[in-house]
Each structure stands twice: as structure tokens, then as C-alpha cells.
N, C-alpha and C positions, 0 to 999 in steps of 0.2 A: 232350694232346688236340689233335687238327689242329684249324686255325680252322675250316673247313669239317663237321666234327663238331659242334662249339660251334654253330654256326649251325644244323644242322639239330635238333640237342637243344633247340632251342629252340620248335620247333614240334610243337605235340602235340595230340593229342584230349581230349575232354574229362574224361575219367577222369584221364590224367596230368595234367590243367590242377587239376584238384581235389586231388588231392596234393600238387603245388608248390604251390598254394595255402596249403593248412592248414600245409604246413611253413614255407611263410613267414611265415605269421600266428605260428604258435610259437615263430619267430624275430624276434619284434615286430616284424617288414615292415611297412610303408604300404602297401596294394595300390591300386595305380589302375588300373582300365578304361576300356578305350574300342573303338569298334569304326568301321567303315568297309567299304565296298569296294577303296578305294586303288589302283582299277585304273592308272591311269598315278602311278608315284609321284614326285610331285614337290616344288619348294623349299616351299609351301605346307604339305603333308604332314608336310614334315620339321621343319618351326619350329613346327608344332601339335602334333607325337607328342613333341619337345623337349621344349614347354611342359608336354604332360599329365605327360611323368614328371616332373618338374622339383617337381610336388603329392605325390610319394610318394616309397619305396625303389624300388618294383617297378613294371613298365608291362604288362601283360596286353592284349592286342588278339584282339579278335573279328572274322577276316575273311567274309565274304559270301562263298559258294562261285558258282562259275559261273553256276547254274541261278540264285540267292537275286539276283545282279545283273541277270540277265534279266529277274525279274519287276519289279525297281524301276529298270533305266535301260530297256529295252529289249531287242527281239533282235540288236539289233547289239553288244551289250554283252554282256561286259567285253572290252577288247581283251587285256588281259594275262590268261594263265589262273591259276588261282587258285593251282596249287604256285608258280607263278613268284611272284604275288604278295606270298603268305605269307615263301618264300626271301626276296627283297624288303626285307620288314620283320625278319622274324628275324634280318637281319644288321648292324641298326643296333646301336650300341651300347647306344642307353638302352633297346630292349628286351629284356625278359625270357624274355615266352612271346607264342606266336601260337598262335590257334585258329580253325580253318574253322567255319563255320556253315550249316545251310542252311536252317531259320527264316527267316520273314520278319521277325520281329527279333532282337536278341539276348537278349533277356528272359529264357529258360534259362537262358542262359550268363552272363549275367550272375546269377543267382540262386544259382547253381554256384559262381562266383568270389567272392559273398559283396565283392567291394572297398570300401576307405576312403574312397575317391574316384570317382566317374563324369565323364569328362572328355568331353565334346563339341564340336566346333566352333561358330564363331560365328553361323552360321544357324539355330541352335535356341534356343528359350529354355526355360529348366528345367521347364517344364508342358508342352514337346513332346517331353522324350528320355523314349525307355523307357526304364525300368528305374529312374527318376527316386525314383521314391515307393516303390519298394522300399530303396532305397541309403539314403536319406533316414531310412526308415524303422524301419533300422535303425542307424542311429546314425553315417550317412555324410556326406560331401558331396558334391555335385554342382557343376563346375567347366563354366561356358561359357569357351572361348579363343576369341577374337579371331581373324578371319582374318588370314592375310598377302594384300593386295589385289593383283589380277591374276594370282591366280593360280589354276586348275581344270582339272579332266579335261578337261571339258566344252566350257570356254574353249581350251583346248589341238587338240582334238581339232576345234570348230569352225575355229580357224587353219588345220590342214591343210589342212581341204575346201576353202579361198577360194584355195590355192595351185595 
């Protein structure tokens, strides 16, 4: 398989997310989720998505589609379109699968993927991520990571405009 095929098998809808799912689970996988927009993807991003897999075998991420970023940054947002973004991530190594959403949360899809672990960043604390007391609920855990400081879209994207 070209690496370029590998990267794109990697990004699927949610029916194929639930397949690899269960086959991994029957393959005694770890599953961890997590989700984001990750419009501009950066060092921060990348030592947090590390981290999340880093709690399982498998990393599963639920992207925001276009429209789903509009309504939680703005209309100026996302700057990167969401195939780019999903591409993006599907080509790291510690990830698995990527899947677009356009929910305003991931609470489907995460109830879909069933995971071991639900991994968030460290702006959340576990009584604010969806999908928290589902996971929990079923016999998961719920993982806050740490940010890497100085680093953000937002902060990023503020820089430019001062230049």
C-alpha cells in the first residue's frame, strides 16, 4: 500500500468508524477518543494527540466539519478546510482513524465508538467534556492532558493580525 493510501484509509465515516471499532475491541485494543477542530495544526496539538494515544492501542479523533467550527469559533473560522484538516491528522503516526462530525458535539460519535479512554485537553475539567458520563459510565476513563503553554489557533492566528 502507498503511504498516501494508508493515510487516506484512515479517514472514514461513521459506519466504517464502528467496524474498526468492534474489530478492534475483539482485538483487545485500548480505544481512545478524542475530538477537536484542530484548525491550524500545531506543536501543542501534536504533544496532546501523543499524549492521548500514549493512554491506549488506538487513537480515534472526531473532527468538526466546517459549518460545526463556524458555529463554535466564528465566521471567520476555520481557516484550514476540514478535508485538509482531517488529511492533517490521519497522517500522524499515533493515529488510527479520523472522523468528521457536524454535531455540535461529539456525543454520537462518541457513543458509536464506545472508547476506553476519552482524552481532552487541559481547559476542560471532567464535569465539562461531553461524552464524560457516558465513557465513565460504561466502564471507561476520562483523561484531562495538560497543555503545552504558548501554544493555540487562536494565539497563532492573533500574531498574524499584529504583523
Amino acid at each position: 500500500m502507498q503511504r498516501i493510501e494508508w493515510i487516506q484509509n484512515k479517514i472514514v465515516g461513521p459506519e466504517v468508524l464502528a467496524k474498526r471499532c468492534n474489530s478492534w475491541r475483539t482485538l483487545g485494543r485500548k480505544i481512545v477518543f478524542t475530538n477537536g477542530c484542530f484548525d491550524i495544526l500545531h506543536h501543542g496539538h501534536l504533544s496532546y494527540l501523543a499524549r492521548a494515544a500514549d493512554q491506549g492501542n488506538v487513537l480515534v479523533i472526531g473532527v468538526n466539519t466546517d459549518a460545526s467550527v463556524r458555529k463554535l469559533k466564528g465566521p471567520e473560522r476555520p481557516l484550514t478546510h476540514e478535508n485538509d484538516r482531517a488529511f492533517q491528522l490521519a497522517s500522524l503516526l499515533c493515529v488510527d482513524a479520523v472522523c468528521l462530525f457536524d454535531e455540535p458535539t461529539p456525543e454520537a460519535l462518541i457513543q458509536l465508538v464506545r472508547p476506553d479512554v476519552l482524552a481532552k485537553g487541559g481547559d476542560y475539567t471532567i464535569d465539562t467534556i461531553v461524552g464524560a458520563e457516558f465513557v465513565l459510565g460504561n466502564g471507561g476513563k476520562v483523561e484531562v492532558i495538560p497543555f503545552v503553554p504558548g501554544y493555540s489557533t487562536t494565539g497563532i492566528i492573533d500574531s498574524i493580525k499584529k504583523l
